[in-house]
C-alpha positions as CSV (number, residue, x, y, z in Angstrom):
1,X,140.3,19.8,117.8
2,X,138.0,17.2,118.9
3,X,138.9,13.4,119.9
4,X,137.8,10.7,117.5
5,X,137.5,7.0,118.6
6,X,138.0,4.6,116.1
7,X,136.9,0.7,116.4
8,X,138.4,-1.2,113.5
9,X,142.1,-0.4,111.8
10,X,142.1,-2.6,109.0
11,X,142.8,-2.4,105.3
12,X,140.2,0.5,105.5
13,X,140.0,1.6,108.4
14,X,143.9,2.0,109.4
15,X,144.5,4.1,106.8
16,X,141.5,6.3,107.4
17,X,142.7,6.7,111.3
18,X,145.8,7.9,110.0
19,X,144.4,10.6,107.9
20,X,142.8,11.3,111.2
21,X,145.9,12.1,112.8
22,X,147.3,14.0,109.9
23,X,144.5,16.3,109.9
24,X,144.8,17.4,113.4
25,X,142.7,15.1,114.9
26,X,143.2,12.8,118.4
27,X,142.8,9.9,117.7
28,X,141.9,6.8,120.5
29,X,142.0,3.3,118.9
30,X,140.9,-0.3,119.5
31,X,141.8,-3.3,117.3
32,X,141.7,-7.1,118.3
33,X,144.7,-7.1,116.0
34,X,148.0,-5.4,117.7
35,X,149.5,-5.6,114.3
36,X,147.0,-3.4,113.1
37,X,147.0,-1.1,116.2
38,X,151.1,-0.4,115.5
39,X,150.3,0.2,111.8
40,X,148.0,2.7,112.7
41,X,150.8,5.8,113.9
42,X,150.5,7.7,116.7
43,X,147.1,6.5,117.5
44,X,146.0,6.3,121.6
45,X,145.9,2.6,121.8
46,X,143.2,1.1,123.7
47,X,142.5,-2.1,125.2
48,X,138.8,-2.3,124.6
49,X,136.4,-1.2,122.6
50,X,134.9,0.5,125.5
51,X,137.6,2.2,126.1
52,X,137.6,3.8,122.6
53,X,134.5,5.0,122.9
54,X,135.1,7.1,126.3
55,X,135.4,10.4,126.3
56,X,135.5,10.9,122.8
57,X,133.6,13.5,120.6
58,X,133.3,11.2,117.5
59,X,132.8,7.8,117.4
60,X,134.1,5.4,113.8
61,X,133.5,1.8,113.6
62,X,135.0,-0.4,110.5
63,X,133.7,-3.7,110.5
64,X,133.6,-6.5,108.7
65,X,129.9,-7.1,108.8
66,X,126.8,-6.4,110.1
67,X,126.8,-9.2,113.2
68,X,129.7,-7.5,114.0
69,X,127.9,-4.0,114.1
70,X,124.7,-4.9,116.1
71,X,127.3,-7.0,118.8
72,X,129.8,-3.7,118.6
73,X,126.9,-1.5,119.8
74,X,123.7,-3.5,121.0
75,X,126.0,-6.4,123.0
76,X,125.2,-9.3,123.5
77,X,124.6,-12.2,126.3
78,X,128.3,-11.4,127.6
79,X,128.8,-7.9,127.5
80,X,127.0,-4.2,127.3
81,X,126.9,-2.5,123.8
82,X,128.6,0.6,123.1
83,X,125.1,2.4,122.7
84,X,124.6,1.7,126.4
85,X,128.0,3.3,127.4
86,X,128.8,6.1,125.3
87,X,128.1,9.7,126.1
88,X,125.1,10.8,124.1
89,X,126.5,14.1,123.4
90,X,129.2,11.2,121.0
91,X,128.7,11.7,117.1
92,X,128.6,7.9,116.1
93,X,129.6,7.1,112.6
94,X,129.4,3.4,111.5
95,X,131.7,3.2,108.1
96,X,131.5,-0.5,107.5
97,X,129.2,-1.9,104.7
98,X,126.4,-4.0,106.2
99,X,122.9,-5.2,105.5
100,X,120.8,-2.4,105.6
101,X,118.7,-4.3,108.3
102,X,121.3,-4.3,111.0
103,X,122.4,-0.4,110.0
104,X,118.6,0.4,110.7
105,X,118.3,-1.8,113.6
106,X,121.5,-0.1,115.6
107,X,120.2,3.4,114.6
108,X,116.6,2.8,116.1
109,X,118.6,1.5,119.3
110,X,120.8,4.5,118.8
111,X,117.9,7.2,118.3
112,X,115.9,5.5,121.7
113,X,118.9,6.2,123.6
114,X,119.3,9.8,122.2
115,X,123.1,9.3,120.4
116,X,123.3,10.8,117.0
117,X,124.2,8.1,114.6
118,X,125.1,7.5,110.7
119,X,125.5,5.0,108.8
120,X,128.5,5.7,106.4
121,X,129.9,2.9,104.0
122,X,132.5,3.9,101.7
123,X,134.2,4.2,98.0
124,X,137.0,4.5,96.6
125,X,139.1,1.1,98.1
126,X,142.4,1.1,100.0
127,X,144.0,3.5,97.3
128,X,141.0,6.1,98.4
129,X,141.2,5.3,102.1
130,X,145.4,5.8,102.5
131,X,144.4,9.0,100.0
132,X,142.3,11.1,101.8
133,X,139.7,10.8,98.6
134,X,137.4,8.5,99.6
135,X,133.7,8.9,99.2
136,X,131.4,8.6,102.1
137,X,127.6,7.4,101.2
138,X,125.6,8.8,104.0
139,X,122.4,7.3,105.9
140,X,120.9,9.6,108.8
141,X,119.2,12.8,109.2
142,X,120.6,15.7,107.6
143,X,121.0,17.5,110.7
144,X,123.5,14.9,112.2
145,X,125.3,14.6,108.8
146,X,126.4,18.5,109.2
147,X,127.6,17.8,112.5
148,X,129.4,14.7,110.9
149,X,130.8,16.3,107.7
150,X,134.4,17.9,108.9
151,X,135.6,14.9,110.2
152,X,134.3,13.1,106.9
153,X,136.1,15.7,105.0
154,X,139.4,14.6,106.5
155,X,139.2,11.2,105.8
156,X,137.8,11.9,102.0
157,X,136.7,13.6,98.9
158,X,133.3,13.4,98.5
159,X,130.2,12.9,100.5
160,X,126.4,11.6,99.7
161,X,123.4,12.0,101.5
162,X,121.8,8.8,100.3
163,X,118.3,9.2,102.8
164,X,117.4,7.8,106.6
165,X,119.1,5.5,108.5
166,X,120.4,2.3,106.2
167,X,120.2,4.5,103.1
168,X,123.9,4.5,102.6
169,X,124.0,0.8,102.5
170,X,121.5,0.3,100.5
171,X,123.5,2.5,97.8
172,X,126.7,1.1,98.4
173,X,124.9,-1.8,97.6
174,X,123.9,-0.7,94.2
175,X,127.1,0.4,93.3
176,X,129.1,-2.0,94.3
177,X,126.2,-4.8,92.4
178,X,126.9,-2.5,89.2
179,X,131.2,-2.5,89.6
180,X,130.9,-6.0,89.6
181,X,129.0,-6.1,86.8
182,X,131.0,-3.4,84.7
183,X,134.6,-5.6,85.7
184,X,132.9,-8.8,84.4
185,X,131.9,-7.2,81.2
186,X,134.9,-6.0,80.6
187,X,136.9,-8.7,81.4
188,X,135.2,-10.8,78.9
189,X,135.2,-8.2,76.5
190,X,139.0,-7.7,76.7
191,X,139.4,-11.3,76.7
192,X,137.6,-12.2,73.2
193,X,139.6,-9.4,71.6
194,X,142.3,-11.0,72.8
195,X,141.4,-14.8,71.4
196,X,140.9,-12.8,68.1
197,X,144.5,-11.8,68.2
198,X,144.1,-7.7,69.2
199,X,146.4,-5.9,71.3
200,X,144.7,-5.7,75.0
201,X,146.0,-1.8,75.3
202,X,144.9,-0.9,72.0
203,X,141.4,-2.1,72.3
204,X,141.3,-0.8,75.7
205,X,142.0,2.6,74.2
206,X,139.6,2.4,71.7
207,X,136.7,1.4,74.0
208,X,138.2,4.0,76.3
209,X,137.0,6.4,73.6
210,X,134.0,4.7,72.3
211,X,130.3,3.9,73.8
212,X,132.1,0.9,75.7
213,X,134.1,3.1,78.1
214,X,133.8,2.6,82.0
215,X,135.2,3.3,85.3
216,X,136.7,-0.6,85.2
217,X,138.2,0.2,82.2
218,X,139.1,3.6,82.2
219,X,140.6,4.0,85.8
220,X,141.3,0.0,86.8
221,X,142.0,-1.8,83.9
222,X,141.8,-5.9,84.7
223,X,143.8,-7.2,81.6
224,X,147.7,-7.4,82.7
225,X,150.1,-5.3,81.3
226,X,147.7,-2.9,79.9
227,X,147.9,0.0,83.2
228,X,150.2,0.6,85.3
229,X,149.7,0.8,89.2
230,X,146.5,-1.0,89.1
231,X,146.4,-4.6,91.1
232,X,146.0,-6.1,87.2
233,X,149.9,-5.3,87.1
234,X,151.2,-6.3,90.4
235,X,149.7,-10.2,90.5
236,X,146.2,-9.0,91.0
237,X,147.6,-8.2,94.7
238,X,146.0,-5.3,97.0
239,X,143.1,-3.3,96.0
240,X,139.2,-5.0,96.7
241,X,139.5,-8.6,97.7
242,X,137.4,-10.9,95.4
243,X,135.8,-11.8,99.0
244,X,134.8,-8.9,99.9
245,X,132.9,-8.6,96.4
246,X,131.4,-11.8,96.9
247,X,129.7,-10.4,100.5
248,X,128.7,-7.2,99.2
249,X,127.1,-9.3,96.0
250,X,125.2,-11.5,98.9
251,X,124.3,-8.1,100.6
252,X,122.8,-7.5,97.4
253,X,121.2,-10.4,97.0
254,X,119.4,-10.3,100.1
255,X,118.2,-6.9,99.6
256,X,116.6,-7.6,96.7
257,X,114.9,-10.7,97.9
258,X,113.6,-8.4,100.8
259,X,112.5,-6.0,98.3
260,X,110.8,-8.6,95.9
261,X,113.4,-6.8,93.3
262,X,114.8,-8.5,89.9
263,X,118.2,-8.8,89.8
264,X,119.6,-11.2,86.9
265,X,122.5,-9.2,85.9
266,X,123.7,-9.3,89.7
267,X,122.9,-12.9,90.5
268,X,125.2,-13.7,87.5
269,X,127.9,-11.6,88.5
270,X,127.7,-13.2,92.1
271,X,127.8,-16.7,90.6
272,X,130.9,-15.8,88.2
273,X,132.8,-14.1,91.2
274,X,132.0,-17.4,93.2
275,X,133.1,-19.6,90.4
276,X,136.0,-17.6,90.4
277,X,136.6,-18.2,94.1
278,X,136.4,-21.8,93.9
279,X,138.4,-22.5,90.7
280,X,141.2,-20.0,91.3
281,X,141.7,-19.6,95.0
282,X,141.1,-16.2,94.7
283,X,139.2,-15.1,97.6
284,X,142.8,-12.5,98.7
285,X,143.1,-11.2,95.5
286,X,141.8,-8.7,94.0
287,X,138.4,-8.3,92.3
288,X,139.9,-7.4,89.0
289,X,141.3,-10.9,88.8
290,X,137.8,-12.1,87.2
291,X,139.6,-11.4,84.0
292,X,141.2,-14.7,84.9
293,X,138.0,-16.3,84.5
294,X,138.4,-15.7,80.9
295,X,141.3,-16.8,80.3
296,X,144.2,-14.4,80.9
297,X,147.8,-15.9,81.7
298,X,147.7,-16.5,85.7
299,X,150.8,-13.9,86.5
300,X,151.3,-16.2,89.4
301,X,152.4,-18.3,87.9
């Protein structure tokens, strides 16, 4: 069974490593967080990324953001990237969502160097990742992707092959520009039912079943009370941090100002999710707690 490094053992990112473990794998960690590191399991824990990266057949970073990615492998004034260490016989996977820039950036330096490399962003949230069932939106050449796909498998469900390098960001992107959307909609659609005096369950049922349905609706319903084990009935706690929407929304942003692309529907959602930030101290919870913006009783309190 081959040795997997993993750089990042987060919300994400520990959960995935564990799945690691669980599916046979050997797993050698590194975390600036020793928190995270113990939460992990029976992970090898390292004291340096470096020392992650040795000696291991597959390489998985989760970080927060792309500066974090291009220091991670490229370095910088202080220290050597990973790219400049690792074996080149190492798969490299990087799983965290970025600007497309800095994915494509690190895989030129990766591909000059001769280490196979993908850029991997994921769906499906913390329920998805401590699952097994997430889905992995791919960016690389086909070729490496097949080499990558068994350890993909153990860590989720599904799996994309989105294009070249920075592909997978691009569509995470996308997605996660539309989910905002979609949870704002229905948030303020719940809502005015609501001030008109329906039932929030019963007219989420019957646009469950009508033209109106969605995945926010259907599967993550933001109105409290309405469905259970969702973060809408448990104080809008766990799940996708509202900040974490906000920076893939200003990921989005800047690709479409890149691009030259029109995007009113996901400039508004950006500003409502800001809003949201600002009036509600919300940035910790979760990105279903827009309803809130609408007027829905604060659980909190």
């Amino acid at each position: 069974m081959q040795k997997v490094g993993f750089i990042g053992l987060g919300n994400m990112g520990g959960p995935m490593a564990s799945n690691l473990l669980a599916k046979g794998y050997t797993v050698q960690a590194f975390d600036l967080s020793a928190a995270a590191l113990a939460a992990a399991g029976d992970v090898e824990a390292c004291e340096s990324a470096a020392q992650a990266a040795s000696g291991v057949d597959v390489l998985i970073s989760m970080l927060p953001a792309g500066r974090h990615v291009r220091g991670l492998y490229l370095g910088d004034g202080n220290q050597a990237g990973l790219l400049d260490i690792v074996d080149p016989q190492t798969l490299v996977i990087d799983c965290s969502t970025i600007d497309p820039g800095s994915a494509q950036a690190v895989a030129a330096a990766a591909a000059q160097r001769s280490v196979a490399m993908l850029d991997a962003p994921v769906s499906g949230g913390t329920g998805g990742a401590q699952n097994g069932t997430l889905t992995f939106i791919v960016g690389g050449e086909a070729e490496v992707l097949a080499r990558a796909t068994p350890v993909l498998q153990a860590m989720g469900s599904n799996i994309f092959h989105a294009g070249d390098a920075g592909a997978g960001q691009i569509a995470k992107i996308c997605n996660n520009m539309l989910l905002s959307i979609l949870m704002a909609g229905t948030a303020e659609a719940l809502a005015l039912g609501v001030d008109q005096g329906l039932d929030p369950k019963v007219l989420s049922d019957i646009m469950k079943a009508s033209s109106g349905g969605n995945w926010a609706l259907n599967v993550y319903n933001p109105y409290p009370g309405v469905m259970d084990n969702v973060p809408a009935a448990n104080n809008y706690s766990g799940g996708f941090l509202v900040d974490l929407m906000r920076k893939d929304l200003g990921l989005a942003m800047e690709t479409a100002q890149a691009s030259g692309s029109a995007i009113p529907m996901g400039a508004l959602a950006q500003n409502l999710y800001q809003l949201h930030s600002a009036n509600h101290g919300a940035g910790a919870l979760d990105f279903s707690s827009i309803q809130m913006m609408y007027g829905a009783k604060d659980s909190r309190d």
